[in-house]
Biopython code that builds the backbone (N, CA, C, O; Angstrom):
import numpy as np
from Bio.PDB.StructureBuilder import StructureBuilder

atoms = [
    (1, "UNK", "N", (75.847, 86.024, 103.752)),
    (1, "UNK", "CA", (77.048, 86.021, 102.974)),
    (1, "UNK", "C", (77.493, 87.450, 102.735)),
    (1, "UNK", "O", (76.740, 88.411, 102.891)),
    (2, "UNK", "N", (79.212, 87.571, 102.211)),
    (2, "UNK", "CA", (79.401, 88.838, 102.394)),
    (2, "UNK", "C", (80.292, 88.452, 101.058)),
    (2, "UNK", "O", (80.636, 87.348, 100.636)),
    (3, "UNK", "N", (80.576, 90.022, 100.465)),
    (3, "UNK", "CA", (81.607, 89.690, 99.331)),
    (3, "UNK", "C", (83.257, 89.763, 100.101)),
    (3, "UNK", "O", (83.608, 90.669, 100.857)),
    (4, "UNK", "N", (83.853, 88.944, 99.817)),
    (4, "UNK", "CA", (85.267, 89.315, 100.169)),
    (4, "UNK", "C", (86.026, 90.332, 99.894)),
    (4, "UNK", "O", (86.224, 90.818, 98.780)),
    (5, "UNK", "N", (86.510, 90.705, 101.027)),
    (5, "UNK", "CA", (87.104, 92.296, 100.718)),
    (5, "UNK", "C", (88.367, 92.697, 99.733)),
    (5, "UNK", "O", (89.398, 92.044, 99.896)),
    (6, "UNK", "N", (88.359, 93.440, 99.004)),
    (6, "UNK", "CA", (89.544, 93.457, 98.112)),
    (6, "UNK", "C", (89.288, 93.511, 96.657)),
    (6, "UNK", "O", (90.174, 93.865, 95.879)),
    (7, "UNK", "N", (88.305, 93.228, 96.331)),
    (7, "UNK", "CA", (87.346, 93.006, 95.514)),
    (7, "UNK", "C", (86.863, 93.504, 94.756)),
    (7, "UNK", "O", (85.817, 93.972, 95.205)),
    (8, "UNK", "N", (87.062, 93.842, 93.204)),
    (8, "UNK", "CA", (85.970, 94.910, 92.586)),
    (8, "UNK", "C", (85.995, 94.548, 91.299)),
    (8, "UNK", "O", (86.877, 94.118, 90.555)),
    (9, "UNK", "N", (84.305, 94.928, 91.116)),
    (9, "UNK", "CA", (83.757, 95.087, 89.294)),
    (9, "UNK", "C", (84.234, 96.454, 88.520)),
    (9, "UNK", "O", (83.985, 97.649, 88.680)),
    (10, "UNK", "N", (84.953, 95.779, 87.701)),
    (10, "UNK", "CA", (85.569, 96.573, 87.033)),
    (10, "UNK", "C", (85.009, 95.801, 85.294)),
    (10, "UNK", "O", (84.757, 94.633, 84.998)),
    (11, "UNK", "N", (84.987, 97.420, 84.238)),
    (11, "UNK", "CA", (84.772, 96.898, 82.645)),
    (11, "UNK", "C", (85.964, 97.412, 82.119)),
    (11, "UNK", "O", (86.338, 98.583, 82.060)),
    (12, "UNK", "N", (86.563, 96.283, 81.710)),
    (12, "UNK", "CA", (87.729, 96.052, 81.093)),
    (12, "UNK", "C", (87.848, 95.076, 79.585)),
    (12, "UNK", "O", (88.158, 93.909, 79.342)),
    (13, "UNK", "N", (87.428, 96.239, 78.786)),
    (13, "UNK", "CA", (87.754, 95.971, 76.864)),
    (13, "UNK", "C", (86.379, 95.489, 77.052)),
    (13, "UNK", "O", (86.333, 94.335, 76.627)),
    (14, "UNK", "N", (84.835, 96.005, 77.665)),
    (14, "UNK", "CA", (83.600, 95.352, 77.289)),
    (14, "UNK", "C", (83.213, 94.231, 78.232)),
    (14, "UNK", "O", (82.124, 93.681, 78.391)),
    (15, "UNK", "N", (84.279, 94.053, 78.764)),
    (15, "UNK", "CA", (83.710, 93.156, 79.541)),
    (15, "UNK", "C", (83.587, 93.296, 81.488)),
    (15, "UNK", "O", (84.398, 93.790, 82.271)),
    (16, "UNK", "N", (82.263, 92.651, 81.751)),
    (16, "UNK", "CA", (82.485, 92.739, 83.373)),
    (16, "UNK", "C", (82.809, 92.087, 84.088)),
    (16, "UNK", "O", (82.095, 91.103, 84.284)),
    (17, "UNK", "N", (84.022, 92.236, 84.869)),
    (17, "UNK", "CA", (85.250, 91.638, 85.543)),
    (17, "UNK", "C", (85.352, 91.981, 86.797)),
    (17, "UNK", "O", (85.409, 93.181, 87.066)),
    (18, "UNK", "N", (85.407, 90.789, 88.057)),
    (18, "UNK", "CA", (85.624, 90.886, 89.198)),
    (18, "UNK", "C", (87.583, 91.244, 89.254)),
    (18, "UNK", "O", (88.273, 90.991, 88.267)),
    (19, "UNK", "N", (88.043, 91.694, 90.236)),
    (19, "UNK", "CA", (89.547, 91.603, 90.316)),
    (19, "UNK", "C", (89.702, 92.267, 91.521)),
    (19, "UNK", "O", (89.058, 93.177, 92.042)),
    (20, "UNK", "N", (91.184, 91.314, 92.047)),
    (20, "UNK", "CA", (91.569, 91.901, 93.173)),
    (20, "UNK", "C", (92.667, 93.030, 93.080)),
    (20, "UNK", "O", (93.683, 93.039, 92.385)),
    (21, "UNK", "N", (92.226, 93.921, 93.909)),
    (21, "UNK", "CA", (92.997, 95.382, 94.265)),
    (21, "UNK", "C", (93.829, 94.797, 95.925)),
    (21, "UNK", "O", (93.599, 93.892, 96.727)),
    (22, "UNK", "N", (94.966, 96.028, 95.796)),
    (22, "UNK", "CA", (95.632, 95.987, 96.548)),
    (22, "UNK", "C", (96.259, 94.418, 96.859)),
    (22, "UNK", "O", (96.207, 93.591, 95.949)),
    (23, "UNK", "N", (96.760, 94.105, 97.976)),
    (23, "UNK", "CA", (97.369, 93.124, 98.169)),
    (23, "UNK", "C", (96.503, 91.577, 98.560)),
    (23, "UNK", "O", (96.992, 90.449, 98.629)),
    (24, "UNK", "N", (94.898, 92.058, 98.802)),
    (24, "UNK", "CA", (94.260, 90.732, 98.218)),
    (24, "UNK", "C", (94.469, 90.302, 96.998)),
    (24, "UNK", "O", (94.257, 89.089, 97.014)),
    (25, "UNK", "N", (94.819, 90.700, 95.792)),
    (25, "UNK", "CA", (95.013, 90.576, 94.164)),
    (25, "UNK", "C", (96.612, 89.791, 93.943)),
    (25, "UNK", "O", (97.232, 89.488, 92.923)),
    (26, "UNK", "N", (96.966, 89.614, 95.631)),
    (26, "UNK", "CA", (98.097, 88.278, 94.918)),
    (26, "UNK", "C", (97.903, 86.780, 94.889)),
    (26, "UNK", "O", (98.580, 85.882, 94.389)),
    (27, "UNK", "N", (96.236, 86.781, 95.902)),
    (27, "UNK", "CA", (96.142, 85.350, 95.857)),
    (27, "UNK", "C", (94.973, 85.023, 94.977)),
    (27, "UNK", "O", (94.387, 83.941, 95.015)),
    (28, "UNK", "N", (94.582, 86.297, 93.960)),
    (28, "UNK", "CA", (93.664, 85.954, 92.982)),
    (28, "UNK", "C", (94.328, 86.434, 91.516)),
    (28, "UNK", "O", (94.170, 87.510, 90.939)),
    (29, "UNK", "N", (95.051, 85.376, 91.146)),
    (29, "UNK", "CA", (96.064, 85.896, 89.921)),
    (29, "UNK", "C", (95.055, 85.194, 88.583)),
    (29, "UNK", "O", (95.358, 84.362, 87.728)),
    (30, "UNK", "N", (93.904, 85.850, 88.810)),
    (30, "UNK", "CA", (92.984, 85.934, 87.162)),
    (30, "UNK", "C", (91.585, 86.368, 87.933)),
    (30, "UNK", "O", (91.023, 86.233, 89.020)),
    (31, "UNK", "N", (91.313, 87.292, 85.978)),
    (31, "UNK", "CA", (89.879, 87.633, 86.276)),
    (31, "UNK", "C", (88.705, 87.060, 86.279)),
    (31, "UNK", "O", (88.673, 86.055, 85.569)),
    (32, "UNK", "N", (87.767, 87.308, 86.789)),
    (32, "UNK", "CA", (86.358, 86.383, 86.481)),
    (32, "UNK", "C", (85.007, 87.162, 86.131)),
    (32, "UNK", "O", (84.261, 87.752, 86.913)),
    (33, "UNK", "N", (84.904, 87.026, 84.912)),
    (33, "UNK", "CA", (84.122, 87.621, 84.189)),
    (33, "UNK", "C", (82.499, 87.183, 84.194)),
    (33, "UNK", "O", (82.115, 86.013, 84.193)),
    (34, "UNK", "N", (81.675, 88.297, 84.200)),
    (34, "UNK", "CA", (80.276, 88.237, 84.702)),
    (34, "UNK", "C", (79.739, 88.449, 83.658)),
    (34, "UNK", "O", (80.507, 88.765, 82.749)),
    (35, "UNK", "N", (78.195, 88.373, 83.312)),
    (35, "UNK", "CA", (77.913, 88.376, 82.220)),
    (35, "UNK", "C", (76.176, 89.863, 83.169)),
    (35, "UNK", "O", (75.678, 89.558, 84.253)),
    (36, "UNK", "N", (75.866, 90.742, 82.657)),
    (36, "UNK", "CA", (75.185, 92.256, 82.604)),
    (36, "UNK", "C", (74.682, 91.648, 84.369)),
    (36, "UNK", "O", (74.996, 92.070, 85.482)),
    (37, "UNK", "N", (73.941, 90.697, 84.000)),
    (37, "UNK", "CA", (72.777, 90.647, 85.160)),
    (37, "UNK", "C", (73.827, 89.869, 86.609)),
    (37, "UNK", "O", (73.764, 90.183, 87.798)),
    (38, "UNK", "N", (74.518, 89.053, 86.110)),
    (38, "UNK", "CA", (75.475, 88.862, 87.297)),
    (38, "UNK", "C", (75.940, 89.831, 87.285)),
    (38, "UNK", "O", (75.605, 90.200, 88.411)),
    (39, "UNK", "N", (76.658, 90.857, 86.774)),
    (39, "UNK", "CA", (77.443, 92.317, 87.246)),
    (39, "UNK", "C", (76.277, 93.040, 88.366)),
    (39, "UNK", "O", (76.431, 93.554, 89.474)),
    (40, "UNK", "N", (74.960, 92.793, 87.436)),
    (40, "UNK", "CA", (74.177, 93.772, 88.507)),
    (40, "UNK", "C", (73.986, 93.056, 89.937)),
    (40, "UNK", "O", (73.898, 93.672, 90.999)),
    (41, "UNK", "N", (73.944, 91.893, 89.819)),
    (41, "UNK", "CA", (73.660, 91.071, 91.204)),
    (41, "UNK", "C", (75.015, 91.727, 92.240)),
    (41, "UNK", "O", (74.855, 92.480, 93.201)),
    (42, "UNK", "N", (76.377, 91.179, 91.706)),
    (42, "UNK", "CA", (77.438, 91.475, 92.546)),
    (42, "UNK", "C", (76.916, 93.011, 92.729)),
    (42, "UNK", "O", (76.341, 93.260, 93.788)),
    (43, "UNK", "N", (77.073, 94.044, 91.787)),
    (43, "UNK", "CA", (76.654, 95.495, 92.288)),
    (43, "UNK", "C", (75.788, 95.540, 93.740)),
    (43, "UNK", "O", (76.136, 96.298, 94.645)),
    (44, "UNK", "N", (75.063, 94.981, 93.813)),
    (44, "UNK", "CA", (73.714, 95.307, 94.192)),
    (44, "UNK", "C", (73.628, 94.627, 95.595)),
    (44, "UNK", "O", (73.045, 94.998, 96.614)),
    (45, "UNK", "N", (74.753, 92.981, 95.215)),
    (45, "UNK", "CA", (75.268, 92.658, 96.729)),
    (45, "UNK", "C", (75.862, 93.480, 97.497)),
    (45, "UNK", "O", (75.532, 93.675, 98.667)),
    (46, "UNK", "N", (76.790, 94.036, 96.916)),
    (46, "UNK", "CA", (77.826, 95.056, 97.470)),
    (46, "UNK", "C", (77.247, 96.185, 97.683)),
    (46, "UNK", "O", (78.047, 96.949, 98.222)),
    (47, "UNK", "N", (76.205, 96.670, 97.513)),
    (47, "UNK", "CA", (76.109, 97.833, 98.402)),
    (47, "UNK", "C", (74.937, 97.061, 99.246)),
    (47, "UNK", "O", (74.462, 97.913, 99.996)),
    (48, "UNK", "N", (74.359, 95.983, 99.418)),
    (48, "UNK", "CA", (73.448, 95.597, 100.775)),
    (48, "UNK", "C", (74.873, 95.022, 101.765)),
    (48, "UNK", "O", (74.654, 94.873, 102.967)),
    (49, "UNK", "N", (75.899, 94.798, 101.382)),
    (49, "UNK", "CA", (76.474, 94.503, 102.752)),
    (49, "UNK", "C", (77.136, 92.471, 102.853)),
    (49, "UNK", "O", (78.062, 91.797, 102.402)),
    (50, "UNK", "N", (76.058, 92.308, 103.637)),
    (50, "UNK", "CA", (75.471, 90.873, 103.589)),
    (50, "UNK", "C", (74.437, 90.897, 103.106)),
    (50, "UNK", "O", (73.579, 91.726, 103.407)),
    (51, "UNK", "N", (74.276, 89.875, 102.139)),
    (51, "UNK", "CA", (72.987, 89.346, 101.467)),
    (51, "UNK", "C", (73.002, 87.775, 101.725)),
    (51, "UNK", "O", (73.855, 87.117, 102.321)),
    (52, "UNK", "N", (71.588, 87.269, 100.990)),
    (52, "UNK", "CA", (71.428, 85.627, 100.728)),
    (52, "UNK", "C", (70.695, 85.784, 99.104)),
    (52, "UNK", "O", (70.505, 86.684, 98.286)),
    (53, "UNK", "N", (70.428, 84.295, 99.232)),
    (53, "UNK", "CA", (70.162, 84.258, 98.056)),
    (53, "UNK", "C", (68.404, 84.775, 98.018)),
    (53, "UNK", "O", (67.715, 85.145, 97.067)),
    (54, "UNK", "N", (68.158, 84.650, 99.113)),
    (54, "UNK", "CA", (66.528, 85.198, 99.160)),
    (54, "UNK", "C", (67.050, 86.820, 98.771)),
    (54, "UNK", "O", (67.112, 86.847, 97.542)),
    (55, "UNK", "N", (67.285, 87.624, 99.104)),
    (55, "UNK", "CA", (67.530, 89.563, 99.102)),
    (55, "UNK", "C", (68.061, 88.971, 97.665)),
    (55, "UNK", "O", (67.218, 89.012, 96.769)),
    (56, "UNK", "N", (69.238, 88.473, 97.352)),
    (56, "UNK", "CA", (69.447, 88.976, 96.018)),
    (56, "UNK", "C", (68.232, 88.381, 94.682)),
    (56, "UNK", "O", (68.323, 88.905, 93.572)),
    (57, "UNK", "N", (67.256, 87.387, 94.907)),
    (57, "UNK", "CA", (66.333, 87.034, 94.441)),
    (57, "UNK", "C", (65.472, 88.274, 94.376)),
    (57, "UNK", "O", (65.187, 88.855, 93.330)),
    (58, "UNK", "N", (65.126, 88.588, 95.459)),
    (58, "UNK", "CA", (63.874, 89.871, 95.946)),
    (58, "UNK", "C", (64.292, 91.244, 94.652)),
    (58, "UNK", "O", (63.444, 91.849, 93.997)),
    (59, "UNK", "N", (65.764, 91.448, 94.573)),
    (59, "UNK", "CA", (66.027, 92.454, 94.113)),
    (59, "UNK", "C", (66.130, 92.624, 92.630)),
    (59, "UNK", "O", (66.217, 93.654, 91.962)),
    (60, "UNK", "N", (66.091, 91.042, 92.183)),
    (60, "UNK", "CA", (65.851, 90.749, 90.858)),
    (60, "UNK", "C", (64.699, 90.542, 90.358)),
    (60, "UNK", "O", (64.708, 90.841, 89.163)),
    (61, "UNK", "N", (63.492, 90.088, 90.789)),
    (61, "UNK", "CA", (62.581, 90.784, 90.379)),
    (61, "UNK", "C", (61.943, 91.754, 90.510)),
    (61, "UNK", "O", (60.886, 91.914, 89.901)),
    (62, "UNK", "N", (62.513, 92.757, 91.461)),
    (62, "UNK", "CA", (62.082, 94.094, 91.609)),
    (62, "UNK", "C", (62.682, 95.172, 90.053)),
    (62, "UNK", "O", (62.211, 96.098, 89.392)),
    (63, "UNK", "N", (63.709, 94.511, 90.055)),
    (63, "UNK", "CA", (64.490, 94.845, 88.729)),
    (63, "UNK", "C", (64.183, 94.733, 87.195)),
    (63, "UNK", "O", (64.129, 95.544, 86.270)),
    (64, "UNK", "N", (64.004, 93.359, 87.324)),
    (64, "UNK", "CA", (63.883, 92.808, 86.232)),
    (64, "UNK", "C", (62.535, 92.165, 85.986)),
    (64, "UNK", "O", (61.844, 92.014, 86.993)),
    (65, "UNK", "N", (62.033, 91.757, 84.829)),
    (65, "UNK", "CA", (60.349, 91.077, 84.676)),
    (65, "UNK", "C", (61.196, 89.294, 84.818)),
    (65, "UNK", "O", (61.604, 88.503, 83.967)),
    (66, "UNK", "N", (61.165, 89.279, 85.950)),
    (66, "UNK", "CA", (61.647, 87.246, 85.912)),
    (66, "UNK", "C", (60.685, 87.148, 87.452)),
    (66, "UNK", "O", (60.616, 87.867, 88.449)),
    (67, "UNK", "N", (59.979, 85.779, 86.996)),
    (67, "UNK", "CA", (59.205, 84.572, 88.419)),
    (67, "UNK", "C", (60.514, 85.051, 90.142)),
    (67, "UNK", "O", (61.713, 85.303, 90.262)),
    (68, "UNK", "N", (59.658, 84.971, 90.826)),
    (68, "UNK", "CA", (60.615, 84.869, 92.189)),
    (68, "UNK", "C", (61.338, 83.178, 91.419)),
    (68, "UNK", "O", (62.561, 83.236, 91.290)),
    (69, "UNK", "N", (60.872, 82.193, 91.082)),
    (69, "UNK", "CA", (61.317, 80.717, 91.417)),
    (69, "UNK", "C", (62.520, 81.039, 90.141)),
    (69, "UNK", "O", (63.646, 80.739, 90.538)),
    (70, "UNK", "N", (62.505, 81.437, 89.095)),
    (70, "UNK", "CA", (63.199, 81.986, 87.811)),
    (70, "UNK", "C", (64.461, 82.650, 88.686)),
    (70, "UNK", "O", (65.528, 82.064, 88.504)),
    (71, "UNK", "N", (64.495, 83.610, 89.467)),
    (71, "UNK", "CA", (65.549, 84.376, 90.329)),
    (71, "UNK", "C", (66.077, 83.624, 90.959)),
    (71, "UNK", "O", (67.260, 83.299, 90.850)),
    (72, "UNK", "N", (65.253, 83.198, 91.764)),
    (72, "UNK", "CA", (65.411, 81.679, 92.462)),
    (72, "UNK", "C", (67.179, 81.323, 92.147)),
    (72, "UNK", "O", (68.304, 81.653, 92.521)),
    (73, "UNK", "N", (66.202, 80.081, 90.832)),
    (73, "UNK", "CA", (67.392, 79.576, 90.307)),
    (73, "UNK", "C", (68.591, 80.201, 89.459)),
    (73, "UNK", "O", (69.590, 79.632, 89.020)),
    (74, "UNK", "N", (68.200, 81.549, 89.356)),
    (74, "UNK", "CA", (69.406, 81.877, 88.485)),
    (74, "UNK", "C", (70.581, 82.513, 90.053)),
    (74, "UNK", "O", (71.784, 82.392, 90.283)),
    (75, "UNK", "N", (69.646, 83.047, 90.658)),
    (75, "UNK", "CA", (70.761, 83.309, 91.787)),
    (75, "UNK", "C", (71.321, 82.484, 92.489)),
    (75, "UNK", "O", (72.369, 82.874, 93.005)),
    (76, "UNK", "N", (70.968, 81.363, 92.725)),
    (76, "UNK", "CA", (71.421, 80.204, 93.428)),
    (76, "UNK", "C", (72.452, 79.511, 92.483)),
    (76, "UNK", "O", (73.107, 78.562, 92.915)),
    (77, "UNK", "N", (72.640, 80.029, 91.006)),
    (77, "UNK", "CA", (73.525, 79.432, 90.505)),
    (77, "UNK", "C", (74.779, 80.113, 89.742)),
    (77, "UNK", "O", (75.641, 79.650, 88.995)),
    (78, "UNK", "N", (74.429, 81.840, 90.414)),
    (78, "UNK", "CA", (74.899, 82.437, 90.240)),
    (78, "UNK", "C", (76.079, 82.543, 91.515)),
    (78, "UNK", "O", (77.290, 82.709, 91.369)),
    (79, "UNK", "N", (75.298, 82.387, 92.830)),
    (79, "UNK", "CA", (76.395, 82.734, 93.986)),
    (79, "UNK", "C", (76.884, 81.075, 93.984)),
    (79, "UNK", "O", (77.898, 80.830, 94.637)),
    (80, "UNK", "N", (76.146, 79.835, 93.217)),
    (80, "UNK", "CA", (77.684, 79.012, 93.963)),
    (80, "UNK", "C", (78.633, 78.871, 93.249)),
    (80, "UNK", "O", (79.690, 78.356, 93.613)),
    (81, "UNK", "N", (78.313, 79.461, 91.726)),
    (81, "UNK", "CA", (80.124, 80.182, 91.199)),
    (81, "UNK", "C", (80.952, 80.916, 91.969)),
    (81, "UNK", "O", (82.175, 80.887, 92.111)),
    (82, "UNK", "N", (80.008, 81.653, 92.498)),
    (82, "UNK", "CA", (80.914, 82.815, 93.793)),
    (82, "UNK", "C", (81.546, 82.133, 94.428)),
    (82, "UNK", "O", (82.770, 82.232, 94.349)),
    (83, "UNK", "N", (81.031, 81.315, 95.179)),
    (83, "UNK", "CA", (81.047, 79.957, 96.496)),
    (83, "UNK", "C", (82.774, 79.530, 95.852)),
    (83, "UNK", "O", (83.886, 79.976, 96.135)),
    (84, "UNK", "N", (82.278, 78.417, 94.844)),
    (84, "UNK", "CA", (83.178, 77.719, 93.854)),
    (84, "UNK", "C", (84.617, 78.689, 93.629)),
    (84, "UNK", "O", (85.681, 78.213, 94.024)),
    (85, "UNK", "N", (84.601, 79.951, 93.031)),
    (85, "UNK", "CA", (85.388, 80.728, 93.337)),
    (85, "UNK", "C", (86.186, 81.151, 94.323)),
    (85, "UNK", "O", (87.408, 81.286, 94.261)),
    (86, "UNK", "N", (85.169, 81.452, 95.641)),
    (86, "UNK", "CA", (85.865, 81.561, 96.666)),
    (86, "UNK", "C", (85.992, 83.206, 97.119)),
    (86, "UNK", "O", (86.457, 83.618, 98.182)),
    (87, "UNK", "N", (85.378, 84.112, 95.866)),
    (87, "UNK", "CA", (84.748, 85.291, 96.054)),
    (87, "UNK", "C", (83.687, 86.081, 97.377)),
    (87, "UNK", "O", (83.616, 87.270, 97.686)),
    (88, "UNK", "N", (83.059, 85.049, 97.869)),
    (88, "UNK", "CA", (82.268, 85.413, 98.971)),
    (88, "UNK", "C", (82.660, 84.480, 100.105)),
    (88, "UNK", "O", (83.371, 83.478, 100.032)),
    (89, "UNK", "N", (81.959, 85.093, 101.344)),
    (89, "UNK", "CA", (82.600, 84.190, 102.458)),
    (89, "UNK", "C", (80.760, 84.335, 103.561)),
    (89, "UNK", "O", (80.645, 83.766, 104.646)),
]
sb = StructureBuilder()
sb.init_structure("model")
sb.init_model(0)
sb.init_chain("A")
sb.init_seg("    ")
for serial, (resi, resn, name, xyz) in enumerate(atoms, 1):
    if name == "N":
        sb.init_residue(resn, " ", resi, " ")
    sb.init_atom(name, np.array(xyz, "f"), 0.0, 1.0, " ", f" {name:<3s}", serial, name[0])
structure = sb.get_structure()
């Protein structure tokens, strides 16, 4: 999976917010707000490129004190908001 191009985390009034720049940002007319550890996931996608949910798992508990199966599920329910969104491809 890749993030869709056009794309960026931006903190706006405290909060962390995906939004589209340039002329991808006319067919995404609202923001979608992440909460610390999803900001760091998208971060962290975006500079590996393509990821899955295994690499962005790997990188969360390298990160953070959470179970691989704990990452697991939080990333798997983290990217099919992405999915659901329409943010990644």
């Amino acid at each position: 999976m890749r993030q869709k191009k056009g794309l960026v985390l931006r903190n706006v009034c405290g909060e962390n917010v995906i939004i589209g720049e340039g002329l991808e940002a006319i067919d995404f007319g609202r923001l979608l707000c992440l909460n610390d550890t999803a900001a760091w996931l998208w971060q962290k996608a975006s500079d590996m490129g393509e990821f899955t949910i295994d690499t962005l798992a790997d990188a969360l508990c390298e990160e953070y004190d959470v179970t691989y199966e704990q990452a697991i599920d939080d990333v798997t329910a983290i990217v099919a908001k992405w999915q659901e969104t329409q943010i990644v491809e």
